[in-house]
TORNU-338056 format. One line per field, with one value per residue (C-alpha): residue in one letter; x, y, z. Coordinates in Angstrom, 3 decimals, padded with zeros to 6 digits, always signed. Layout:
residu [a,...]
X [X,...]
Y [Y,...]
Z [Z,...]
REM end
This chain:
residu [x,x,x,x,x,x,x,x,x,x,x,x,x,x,x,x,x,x,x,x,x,x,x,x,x,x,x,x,x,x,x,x,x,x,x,x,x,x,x,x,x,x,x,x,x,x,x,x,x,x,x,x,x,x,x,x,x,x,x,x,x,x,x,x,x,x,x,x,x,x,x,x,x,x,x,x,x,x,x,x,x,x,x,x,x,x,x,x,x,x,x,x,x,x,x,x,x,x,x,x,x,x,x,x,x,x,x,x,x,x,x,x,x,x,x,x,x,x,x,x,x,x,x,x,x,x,x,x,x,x,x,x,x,x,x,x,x,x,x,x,x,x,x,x,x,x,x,x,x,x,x,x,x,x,x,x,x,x,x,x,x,x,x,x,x,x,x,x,x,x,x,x,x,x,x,x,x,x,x,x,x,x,x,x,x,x,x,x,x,x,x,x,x,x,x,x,x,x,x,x,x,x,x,x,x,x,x,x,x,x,x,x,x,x,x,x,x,x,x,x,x,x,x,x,x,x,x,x,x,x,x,x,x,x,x,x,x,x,x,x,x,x,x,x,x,x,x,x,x,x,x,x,x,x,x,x,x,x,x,x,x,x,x,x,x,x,x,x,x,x,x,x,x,x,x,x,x,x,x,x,x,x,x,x,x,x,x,x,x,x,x,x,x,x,x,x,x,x,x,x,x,x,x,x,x,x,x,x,x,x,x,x,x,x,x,x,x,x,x,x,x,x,x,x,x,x,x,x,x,x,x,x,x,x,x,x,x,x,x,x,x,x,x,x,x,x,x,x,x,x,x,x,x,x,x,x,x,x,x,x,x,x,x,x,x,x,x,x,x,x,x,x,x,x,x,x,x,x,x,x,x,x,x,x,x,x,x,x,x,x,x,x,x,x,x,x,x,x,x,x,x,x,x,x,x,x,x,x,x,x,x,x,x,x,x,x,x,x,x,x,x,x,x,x,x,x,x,x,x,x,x,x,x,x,x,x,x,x,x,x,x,x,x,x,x,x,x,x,x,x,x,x,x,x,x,x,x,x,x,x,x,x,x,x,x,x,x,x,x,x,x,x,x,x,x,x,x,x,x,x,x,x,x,x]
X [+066.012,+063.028,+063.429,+063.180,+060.165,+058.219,+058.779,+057.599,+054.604,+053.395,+053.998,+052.038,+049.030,+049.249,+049.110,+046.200,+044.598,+045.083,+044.334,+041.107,+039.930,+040.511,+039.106,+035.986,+035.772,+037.124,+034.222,+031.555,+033.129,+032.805,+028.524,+028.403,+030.135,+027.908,+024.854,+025.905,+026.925,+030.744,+029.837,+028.116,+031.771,+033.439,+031.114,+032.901,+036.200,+035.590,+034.739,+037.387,+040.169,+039.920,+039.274,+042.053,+044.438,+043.294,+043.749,+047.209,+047.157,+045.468,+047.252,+050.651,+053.698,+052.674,+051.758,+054.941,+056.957,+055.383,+056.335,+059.724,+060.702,+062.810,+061.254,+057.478,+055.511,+051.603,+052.423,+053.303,+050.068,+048.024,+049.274,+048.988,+045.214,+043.788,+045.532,+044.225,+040.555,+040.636,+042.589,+040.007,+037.596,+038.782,+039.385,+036.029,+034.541,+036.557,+035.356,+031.925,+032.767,+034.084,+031.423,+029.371,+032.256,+033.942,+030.457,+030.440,+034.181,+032.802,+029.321,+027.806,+025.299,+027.653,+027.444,+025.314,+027.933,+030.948,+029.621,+028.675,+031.891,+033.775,+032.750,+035.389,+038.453,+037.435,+036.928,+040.583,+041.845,+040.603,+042.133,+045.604,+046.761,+045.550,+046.925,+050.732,+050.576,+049.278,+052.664,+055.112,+054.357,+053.792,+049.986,+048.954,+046.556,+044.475,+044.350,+043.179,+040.022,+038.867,+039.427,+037.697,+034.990,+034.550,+034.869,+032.388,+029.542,+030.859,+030.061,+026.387,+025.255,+026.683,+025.520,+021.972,+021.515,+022.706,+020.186,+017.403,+018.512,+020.610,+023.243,+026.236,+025.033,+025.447,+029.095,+029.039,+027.300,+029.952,+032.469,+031.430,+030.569,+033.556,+035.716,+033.645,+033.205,+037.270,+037.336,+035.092,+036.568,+040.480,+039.250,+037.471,+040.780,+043.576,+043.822,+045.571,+043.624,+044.645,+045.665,+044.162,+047.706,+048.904,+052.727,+053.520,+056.824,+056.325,+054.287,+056.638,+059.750,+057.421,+056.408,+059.770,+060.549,+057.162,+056.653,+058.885,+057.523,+054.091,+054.651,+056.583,+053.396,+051.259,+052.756,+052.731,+048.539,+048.398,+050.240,+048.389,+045.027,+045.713,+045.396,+042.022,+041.144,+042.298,+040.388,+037.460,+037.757,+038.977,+037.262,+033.932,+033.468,+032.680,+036.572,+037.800,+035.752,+037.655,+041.054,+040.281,+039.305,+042.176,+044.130,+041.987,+043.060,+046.997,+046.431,+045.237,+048.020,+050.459,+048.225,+047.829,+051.656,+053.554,+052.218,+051.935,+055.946,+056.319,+054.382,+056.279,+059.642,+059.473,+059.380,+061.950,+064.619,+064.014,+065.118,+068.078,+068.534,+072.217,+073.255,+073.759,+074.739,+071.764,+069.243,+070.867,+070.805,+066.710,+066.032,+067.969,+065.595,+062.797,+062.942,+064.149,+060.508,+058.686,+059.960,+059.564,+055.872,+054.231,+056.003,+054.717,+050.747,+051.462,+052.558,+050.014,+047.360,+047.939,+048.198,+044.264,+042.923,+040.903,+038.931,+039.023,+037.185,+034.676,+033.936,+033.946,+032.503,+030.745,+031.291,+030.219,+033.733,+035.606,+037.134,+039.598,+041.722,+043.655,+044.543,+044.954,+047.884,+049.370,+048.956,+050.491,+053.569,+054.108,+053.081,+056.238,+058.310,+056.358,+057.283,+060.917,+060.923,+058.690,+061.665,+064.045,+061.914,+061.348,+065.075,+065.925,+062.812,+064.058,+067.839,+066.194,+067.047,+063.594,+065.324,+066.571,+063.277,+061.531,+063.989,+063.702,+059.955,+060.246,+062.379,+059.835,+056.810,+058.301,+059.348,+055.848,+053.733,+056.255,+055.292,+051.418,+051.408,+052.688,+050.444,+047.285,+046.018,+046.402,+043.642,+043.065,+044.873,+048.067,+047.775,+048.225,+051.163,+052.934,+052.086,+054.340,+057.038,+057.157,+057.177,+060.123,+062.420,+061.078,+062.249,+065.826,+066.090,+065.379,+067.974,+070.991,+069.949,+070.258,+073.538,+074.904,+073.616,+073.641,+075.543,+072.719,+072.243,+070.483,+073.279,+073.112,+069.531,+068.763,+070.752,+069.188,+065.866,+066.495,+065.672,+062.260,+061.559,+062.904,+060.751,+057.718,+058.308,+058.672,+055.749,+053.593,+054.711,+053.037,+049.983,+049.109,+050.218,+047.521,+044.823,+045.088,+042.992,+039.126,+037.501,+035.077,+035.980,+035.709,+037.882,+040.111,+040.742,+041.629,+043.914,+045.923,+046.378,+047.558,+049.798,+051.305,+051.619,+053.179,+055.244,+057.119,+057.528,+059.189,+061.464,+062.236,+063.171,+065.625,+066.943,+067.701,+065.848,+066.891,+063.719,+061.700,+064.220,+063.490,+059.961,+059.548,+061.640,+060.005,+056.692,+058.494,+059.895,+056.038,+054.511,+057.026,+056.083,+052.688,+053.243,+055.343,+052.393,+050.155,+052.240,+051.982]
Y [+062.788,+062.156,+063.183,+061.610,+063.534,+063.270,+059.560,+059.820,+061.992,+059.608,+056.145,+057.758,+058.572,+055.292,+053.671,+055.739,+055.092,+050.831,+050.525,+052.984,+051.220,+047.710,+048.664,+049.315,+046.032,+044.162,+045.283,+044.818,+040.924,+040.433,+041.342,+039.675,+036.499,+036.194,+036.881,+034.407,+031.017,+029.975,+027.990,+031.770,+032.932,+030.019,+030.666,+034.182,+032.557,+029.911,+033.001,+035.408,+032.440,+033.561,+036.895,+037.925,+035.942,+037.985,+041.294,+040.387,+041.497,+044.993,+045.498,+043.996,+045.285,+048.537,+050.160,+049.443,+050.823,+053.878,+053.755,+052.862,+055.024,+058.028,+060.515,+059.150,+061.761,+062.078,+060.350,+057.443,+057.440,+058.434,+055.603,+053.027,+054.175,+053.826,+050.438,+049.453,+050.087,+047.991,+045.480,+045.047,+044.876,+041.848,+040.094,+040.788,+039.099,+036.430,+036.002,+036.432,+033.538,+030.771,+031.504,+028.667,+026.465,+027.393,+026.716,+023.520,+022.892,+023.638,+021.494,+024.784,+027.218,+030.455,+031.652,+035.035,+035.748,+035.853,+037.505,+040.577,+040.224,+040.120,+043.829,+044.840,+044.008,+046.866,+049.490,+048.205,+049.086,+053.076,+052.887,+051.091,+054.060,+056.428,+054.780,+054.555,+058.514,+058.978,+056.324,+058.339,+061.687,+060.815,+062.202,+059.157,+061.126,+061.630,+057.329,+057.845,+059.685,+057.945,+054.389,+055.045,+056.506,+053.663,+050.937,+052.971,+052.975,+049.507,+048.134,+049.846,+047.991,+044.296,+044.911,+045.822,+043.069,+040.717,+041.399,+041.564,+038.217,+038.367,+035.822,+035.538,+038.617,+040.764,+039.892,+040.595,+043.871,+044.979,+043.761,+046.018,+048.957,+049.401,+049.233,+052.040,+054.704,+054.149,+054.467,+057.831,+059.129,+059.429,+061.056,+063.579,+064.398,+063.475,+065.774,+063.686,+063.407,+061.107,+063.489,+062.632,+060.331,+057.608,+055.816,+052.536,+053.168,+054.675,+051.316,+049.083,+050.658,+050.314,+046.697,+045.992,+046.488,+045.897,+042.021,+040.894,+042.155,+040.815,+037.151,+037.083,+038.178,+036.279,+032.828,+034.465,+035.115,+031.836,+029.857,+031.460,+030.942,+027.503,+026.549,+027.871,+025.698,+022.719,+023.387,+024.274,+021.876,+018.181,+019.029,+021.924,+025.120,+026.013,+024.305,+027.370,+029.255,+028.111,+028.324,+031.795,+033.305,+032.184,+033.600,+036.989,+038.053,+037.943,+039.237,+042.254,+042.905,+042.267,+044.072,+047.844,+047.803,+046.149,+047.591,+050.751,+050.390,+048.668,+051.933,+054.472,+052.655,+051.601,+055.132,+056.022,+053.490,+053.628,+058.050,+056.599,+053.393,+054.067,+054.817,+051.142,+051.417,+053.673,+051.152,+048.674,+051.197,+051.417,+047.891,+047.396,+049.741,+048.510,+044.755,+046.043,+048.514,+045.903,+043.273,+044.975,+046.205,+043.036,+040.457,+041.163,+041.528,+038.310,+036.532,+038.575,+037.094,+033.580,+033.652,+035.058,+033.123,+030.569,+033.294,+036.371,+033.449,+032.424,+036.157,+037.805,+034.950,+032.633,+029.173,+028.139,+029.616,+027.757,+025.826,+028.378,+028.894,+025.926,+027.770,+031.346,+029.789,+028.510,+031.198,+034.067,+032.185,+031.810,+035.409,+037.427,+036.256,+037.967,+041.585,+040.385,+038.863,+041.905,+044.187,+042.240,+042.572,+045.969,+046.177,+044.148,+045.793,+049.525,+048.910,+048.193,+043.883,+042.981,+039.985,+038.395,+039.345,+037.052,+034.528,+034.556,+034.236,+031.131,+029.124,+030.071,+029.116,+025.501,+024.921,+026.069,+023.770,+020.709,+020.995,+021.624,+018.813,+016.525,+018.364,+018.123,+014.826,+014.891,+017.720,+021.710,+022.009,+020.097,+022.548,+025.683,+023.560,+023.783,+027.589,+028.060,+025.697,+027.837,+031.294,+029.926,+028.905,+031.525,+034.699,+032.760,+032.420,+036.247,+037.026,+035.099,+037.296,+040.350,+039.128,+039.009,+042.605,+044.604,+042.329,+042.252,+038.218,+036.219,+036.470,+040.169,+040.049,+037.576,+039.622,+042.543,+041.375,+039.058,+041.286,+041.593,+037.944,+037.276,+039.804,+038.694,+034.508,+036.467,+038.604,+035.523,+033.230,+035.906,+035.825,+032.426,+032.356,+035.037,+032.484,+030.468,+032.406,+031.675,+035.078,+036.410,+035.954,+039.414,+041.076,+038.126,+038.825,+042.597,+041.820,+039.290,+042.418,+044.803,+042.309,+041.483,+045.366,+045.798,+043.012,+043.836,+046.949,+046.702,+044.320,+046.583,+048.723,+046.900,+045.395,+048.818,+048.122,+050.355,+050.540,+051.053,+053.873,+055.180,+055.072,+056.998,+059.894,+059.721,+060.523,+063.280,+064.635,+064.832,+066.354,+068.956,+069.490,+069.800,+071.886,+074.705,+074.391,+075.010,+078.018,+079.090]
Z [+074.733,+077.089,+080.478,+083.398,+084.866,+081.926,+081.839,+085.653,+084.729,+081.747,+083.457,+086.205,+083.972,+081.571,+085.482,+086.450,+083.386,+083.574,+087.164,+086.846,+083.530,+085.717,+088.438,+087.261,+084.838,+088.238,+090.101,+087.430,+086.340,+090.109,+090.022,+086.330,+087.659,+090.681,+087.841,+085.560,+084.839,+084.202,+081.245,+080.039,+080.212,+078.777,+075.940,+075.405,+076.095,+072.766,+070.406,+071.386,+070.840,+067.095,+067.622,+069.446,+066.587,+064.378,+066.488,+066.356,+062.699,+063.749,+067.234,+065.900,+064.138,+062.601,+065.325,+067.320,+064.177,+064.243,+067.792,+066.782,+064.300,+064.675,+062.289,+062.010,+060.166,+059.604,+056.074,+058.077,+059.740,+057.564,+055.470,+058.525,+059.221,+055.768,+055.341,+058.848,+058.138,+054.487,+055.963,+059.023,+056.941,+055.290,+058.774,+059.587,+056.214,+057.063,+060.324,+059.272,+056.916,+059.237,+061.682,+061.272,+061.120,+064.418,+066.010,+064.365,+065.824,+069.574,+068.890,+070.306,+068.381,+068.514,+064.899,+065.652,+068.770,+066.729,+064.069,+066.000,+068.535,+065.941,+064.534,+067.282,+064.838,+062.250,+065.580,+066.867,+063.203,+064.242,+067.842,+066.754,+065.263,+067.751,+070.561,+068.623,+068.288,+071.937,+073.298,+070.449,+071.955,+075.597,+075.966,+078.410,+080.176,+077.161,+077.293,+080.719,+080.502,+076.913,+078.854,+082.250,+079.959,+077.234,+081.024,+082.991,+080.170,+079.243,+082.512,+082.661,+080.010,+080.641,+084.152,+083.095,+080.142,+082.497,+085.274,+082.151,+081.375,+078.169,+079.563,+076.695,+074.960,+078.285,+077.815,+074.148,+073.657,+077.142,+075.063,+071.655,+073.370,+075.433,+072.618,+070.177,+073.372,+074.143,+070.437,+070.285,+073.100,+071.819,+068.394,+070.254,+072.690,+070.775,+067.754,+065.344,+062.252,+058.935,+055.737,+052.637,+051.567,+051.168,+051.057,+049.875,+050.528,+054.109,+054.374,+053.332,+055.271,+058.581,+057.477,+057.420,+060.715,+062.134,+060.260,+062.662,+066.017,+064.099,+063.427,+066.776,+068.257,+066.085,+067.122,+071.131,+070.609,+068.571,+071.311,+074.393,+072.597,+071.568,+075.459,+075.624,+071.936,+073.604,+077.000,+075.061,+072.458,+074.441,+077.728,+078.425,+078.420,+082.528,+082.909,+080.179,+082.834,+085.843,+083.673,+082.352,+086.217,+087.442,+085.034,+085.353,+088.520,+088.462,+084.933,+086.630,+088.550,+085.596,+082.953,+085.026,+085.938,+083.560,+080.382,+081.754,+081.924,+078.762,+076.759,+078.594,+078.250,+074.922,+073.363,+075.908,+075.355,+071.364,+071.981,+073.328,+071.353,+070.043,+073.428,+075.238,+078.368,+078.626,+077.474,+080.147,+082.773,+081.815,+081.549,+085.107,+086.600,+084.809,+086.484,+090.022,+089.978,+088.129,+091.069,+093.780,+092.588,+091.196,+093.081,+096.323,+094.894,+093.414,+096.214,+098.464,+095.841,+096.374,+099.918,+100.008,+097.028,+098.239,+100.917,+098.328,+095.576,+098.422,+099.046,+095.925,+093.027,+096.124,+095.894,+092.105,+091.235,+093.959,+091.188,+089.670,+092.690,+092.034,+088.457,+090.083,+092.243,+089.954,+087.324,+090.211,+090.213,+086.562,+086.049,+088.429,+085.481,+083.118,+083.658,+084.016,+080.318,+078.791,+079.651,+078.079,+075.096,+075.253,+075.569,+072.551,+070.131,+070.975,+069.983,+066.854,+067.339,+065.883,+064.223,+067.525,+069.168,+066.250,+067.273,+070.722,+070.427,+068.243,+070.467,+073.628,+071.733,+069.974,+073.616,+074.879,+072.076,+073.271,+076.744,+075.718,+073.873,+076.508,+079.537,+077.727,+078.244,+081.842,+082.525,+082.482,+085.311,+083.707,+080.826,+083.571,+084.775,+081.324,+081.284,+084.345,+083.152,+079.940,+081.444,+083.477,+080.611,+078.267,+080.988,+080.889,+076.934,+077.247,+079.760,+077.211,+074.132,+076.157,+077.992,+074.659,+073.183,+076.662,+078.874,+081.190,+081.583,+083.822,+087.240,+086.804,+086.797,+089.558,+092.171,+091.299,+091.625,+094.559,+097.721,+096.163,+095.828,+099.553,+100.751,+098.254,+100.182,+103.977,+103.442,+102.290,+105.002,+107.394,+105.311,+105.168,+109.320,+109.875,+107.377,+110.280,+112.792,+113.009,+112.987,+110.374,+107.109,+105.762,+108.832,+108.352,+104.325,+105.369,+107.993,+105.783,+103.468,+106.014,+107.756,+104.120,+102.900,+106.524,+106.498,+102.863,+103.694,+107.129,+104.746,+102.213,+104.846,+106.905,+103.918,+102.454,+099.385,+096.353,+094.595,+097.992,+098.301,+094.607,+094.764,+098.249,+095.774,+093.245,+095.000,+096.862,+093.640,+092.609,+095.487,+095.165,+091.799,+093.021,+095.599,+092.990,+090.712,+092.850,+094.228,+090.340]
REM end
């Protein structure tokens, strides 16, 4: 059994390492967004629809099985490598293929920008495997300095090709390069290497878990994509722009902290997966941290949007703060439904996960279907009401396999979100005052970070209280190593 301090120790690193990687591409999408045009990025945003389906395939099942399984060997991924890199290769002939006809589907000459974006599939066959053996054995600090490494040069070159004038292809060659230094980078420190073998029955016992978590994650890329297709598609590219920005910034939020959780806890609960009352007592502590984190820089988000946009992208991106409000609203349910999915996938449930995903995403195409005429913003509208009623179907399946449902789970989470709305009324009270914009933007932060806190405080918080020991568990680690 994993224990609790190196769960600590590893969701601290796999933390270090998202917020440090998205930091950095934060700060350079910032200079490249005030360099070029939205319609530039919307370009990006109509080729990487397909791409990232297809990733599915590479990023999918398999690896998660790996993750899964109890007695993974190197014969397992060995077997998973080799099969990766033939199987990329045929994703990337077909892509290569239907290049000229998904630039005839947009009306827009993007044949050569697929084709060489698309070279990023076979490198993600490489890294897949790499990063399941760096989650199974808790080594998240080698992901740290091989991510920061592969977003630091990354960001060099988009920022110099866009200031030489390469517009799209800036975002392209940023795109390609990040991904082969990351790449590089975890070969060199991680010292797994492939053995000449390989197992079609290792294969096929993995598949047969992994197919599941696959398609399930197949229709979830499909479905998310499909928005972009039909924003893309029925109305222009700057308005994918707009949609996509918006999106990007809560995304941050949710991407550094809530998959930094989900690849710590998913190894941990799947140690422990016989043991249920164990996985419930996880997944409890999961959403109360995951609350109390992201719910507040959520709320906090919105209630600066419209200033932080002016500031940061100038006016030209004005546009996406409708979207960004809307998408920081949808996204605090996020987290919450991830860990009942983690919960579910490490008991070994990869049938009801399949299910679950089904149901969310024929209830997510109904609602698309019926938003989409009405505009891009309409289309955001139907993202919320599906994240809503997706975290809910969640919270019945794992009522009935960890009696953990959806009461348990609301009170639970419930001094965060009260917190979260009283921290944000203060916020938009202080957007009031007419000072300078930039001093005005800092104090709405400090008010807010104040404000939640005091909250937590009064309101005797338990994850405020868990949090404030786990960093003085850590500096007292520290301080005995140092000692050492």
């Amino acid at each position: 059994m994993i224990s609790n301090e190196t769960v600590s120790k590893n969701f601290i690193w796999r933390l270090l390492e998202r917020c440090g990687a998205q930091i950095v591409t934060f700060v350079v999408s910032i200079v490249l967004a005030r360099l070029l045009d939205p319609s530039v990025y919307g370009e990006i945003a109509l080729v990487t629809v397909f791409i990232s389906i297809l990733q599915v395939f590479v990023d999918g099942g398999l690896g998660n099985a790996l993750i899964q399984k109890k007695d993974a060997d190197n014969v397992d991924f060995s077997s998973v490598f080799f099969f990766n890199i033939i199987f990329c290769i045929i994703l990337y002939g077909l892509m290569y293929l239907i290049a000229p006809f998904i630039s005839a589907f947009y009306d827009k000459e993007l044949t050569s920008v697929i084709r060489v974006l698309s070279i990023v599939i076979i490198i993600s066959g490489v890294k897949n495997v790499q990063q399941a053996y760096v989650s199974r054995n808790m080594m998240f600090k080698k992901f740290f300095f091989a991510t920061l490494g592969g977003t630091i040069g990354a960001s060099v070159i988009g920022v110099v090709l866009a200031l030489k004038g390469f517009g799209v292809w800036a975002l392209v060659y940023q795109n390609l390069f990040n991904n082969v230094v990351d790449t590089l980078l975890l070969w060199i420190t991680v010292k797994w290497r492939p053995i000449c073998t390989f197992s079609f029955d290792r294969l096929k016992g993995l598949f047969s878990f992994g197919w599941k978590l696959l398609l399930a994650q197949l229709f979830d890329s499909v479905y998310e994509n499909c928005r972009s297709l039909i924003i893309g598609k029925k109305y222009s590219a700057a308005s994918l722009a707009y949609y996509n920005k918006g999106k990007q910034f809560p995304s941050l939020i949710l991407t550094n902290i809530s998959s930094s959780m989900d690849s710590v806890l998913l190894p941990t609960m799947s140690t422990v997966q016989d043991d249920k009352k164990l996985v419930r007592n996880m997944l409890s502590r999961s959403i109360k941290l995951s609350a109390f984190v992201i719910f507040p820089l959520l709320f906090g988000l919105s209630g600066i949007s419209k200033l932080m946009v002016k500031i940061l992208l100038t006016e030209k991106w004005g546009l996406c703060v409708p979207y960004m409000n809307i998408f920081c609203i949808a996204m605090i349910f996020t987290p919450l439904s991830l860990s009942n999915l983690n919960a579910i996938k490490a008991i070994g449930n990869s049938g009801v996960y399949l299910k679950l995903e089904i149901t969310r995403k024929i209830f997510g195409i109904l609602t698309l279907i019926i938003f989409m005429w009405f505009g891009p913003i309409y289309i955001a509208f139907s993202y919320l009401l599906n994240q809503i009623i997706g975290y809910f179907i969640n919270t019945l399946a794992t009522k009935k396999v960890l009696d953990y449902g959806p009461i348990k789970q609301l009170k639970d989470i419930f001094l965060s979100l009260l917190g979260s709305v009283f921290m944000l009324v203060f916020v938009w009270s202080i957007g009031k005052i007419s000072i300078n914009k930039y001093f005005l933007v800092i104090l709405q932060i400090m008010v807010g970070m104040i404000s939640y806190v005091f909250f937590a405080y009064i309101t005797h918080n338990e994850s405020f209280h868990y949090i404030l020991m786990l960093f003085k568990t850590l500096l007292k680690q520290r301080e005995k190593d140092e000692k050492i």
